[in-house]
C-alpha positions in Angstrom: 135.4 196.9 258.0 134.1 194.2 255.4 130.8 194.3 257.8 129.6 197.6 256.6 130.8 197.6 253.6 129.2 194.1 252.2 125.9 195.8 254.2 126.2 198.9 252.1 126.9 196.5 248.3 124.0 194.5 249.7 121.8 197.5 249.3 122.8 198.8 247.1 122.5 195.8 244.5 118.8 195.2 246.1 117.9 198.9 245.6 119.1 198.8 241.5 117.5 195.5 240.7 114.2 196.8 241.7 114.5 200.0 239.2 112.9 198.5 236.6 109.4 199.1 237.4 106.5 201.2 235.8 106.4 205.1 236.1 106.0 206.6 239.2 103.5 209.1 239.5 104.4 212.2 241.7 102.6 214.6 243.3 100.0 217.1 241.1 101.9 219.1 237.8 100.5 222.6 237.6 97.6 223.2 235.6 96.9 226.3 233.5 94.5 227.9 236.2 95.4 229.7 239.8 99.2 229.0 240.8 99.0 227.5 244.2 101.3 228.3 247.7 104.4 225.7 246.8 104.9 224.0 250.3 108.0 221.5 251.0 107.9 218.2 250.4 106.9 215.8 253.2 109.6 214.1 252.9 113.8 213.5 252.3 115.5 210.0 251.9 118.9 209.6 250.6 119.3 205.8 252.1 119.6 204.7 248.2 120.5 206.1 244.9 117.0 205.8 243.8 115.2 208.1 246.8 118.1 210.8 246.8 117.3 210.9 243.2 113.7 211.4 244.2 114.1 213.8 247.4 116.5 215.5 244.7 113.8 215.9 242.3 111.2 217.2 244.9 113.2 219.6 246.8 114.8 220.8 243.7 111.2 221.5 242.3 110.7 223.1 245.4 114.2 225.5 245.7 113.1 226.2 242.0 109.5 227.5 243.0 110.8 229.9 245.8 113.9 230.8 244.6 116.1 229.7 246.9 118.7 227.4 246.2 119.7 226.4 249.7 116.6 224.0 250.9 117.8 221.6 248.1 121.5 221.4 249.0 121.3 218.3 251.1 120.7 216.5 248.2 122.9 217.5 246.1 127.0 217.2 245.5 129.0 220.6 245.3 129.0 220.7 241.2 125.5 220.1 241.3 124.6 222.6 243.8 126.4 225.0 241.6 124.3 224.3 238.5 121.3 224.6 240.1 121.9 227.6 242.1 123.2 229.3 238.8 119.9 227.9 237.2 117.9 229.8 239.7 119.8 232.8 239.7 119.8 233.2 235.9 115.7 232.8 236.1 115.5 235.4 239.0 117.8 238.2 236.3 114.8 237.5 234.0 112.7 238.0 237.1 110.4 234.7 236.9 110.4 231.3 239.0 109.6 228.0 237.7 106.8 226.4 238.7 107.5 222.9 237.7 106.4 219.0 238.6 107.2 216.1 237.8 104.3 214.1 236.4 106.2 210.4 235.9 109.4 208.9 235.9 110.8 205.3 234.9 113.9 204.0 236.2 116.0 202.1 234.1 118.8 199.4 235.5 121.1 201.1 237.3 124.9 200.2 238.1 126.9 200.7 241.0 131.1 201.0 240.7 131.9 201.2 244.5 131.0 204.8 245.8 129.3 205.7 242.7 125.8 204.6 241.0 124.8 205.3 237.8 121.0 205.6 237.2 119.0 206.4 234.1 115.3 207.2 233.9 112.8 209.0 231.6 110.8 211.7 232.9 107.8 213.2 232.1 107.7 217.1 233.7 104.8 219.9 233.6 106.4 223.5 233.9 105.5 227.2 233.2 107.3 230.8 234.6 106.2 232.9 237.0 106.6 236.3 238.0 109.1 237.0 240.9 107.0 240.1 242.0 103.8 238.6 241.9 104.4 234.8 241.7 101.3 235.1 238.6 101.7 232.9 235.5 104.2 234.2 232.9 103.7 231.4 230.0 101.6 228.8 229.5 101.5 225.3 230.8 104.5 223.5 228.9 105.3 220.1 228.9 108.8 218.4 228.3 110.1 214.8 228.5 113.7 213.8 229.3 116.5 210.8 229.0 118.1 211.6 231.9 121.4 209.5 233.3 121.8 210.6 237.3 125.4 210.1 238.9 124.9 209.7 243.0 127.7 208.8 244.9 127.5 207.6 248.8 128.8 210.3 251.2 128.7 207.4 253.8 127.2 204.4 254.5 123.3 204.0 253.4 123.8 208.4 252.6 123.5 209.5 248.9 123.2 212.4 246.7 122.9 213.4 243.1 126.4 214.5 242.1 125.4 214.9 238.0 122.7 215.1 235.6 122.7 214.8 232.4 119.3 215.1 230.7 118.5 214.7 227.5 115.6 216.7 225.8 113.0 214.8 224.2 111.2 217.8 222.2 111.5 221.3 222.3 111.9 223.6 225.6 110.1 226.8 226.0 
């Protein structure tokens, strides 16, 4: 029993320390022309706080786009899941969809209390609503930045998701 669990501290600890580093650029934020077929991301990692934050930033960007709530779950605790589905749902009433990247985020030094790591970053994020009918622009192109503190916990050894997010707006949201 130590075996695995001194395997999963170990990785823990090296996946935190390395947090630190410059912004990480994702893949392309809208622009203000043609809105463009949203297609899943490539990929889903949840081996360390850090990736199931990122797989839960794509595939929540993704659930968000195509209004459907249930492609991100895997990423996600229950509370979690429930804000984001009610997220979505509430958008849908007002029939739009966000279409919404991230453009950069910076880890900052993350901490780990056994099943539980805390991890802060700032993010950068390019957003605008779209129709549900027609999936055609609603707004403009906005632009928000956020403090954001993500709590992931390990469902099992070297398998995490976000349970909570608290972000903290920078500006003003549209």
């Amino acid at each position: 029993m130590v075996g695995p669990l001194l395997t999963l501290v170990v990785a823990v600890s090296l996946a935190l320390t390395g947090c630190s580093d410059g912004p990480i650029l994702q893949r392309d934020a809208p622009t203000s022309g043609a809105v463009s077929h949203p297609s899943a991301p490539a990929t889903l990692s949840l081996t360390t706080p850090e990736s199931a934050v990122r797989s839960y930033l794509d595939w929540t960007d993704y659930a968000y786009r195509i209004g459907a709530s249930d492609v991100a779950t895997r990423t996600m605790g229950p509370s979690e899941e429930v804000r984001v589905n009610s997220y979505l749902e509430m958008n849908k009433e007002q029939g739009r969809l966000i279409d919404q990247r991230l453009v950069s985020i910076t880890f900052g030094q993350g901490s780990v209390d056994g099943t539980t790591a805390t991890l802060p970053a700032h993010e950068q994020w390019r957003y605008r609503y779209l129709s549900l009918a027609d999936e055609k622009p609603q707004s403009p192109l906005y632009s928000a930045t956020y403090d954001t503190t993500y709590t992931v916990v390990a469902t099992g050894p070297g398998h995490w998701v976000v349970e909570d997010v608290e972000a903290k707006s920078r500006g003003t949201l549209k």
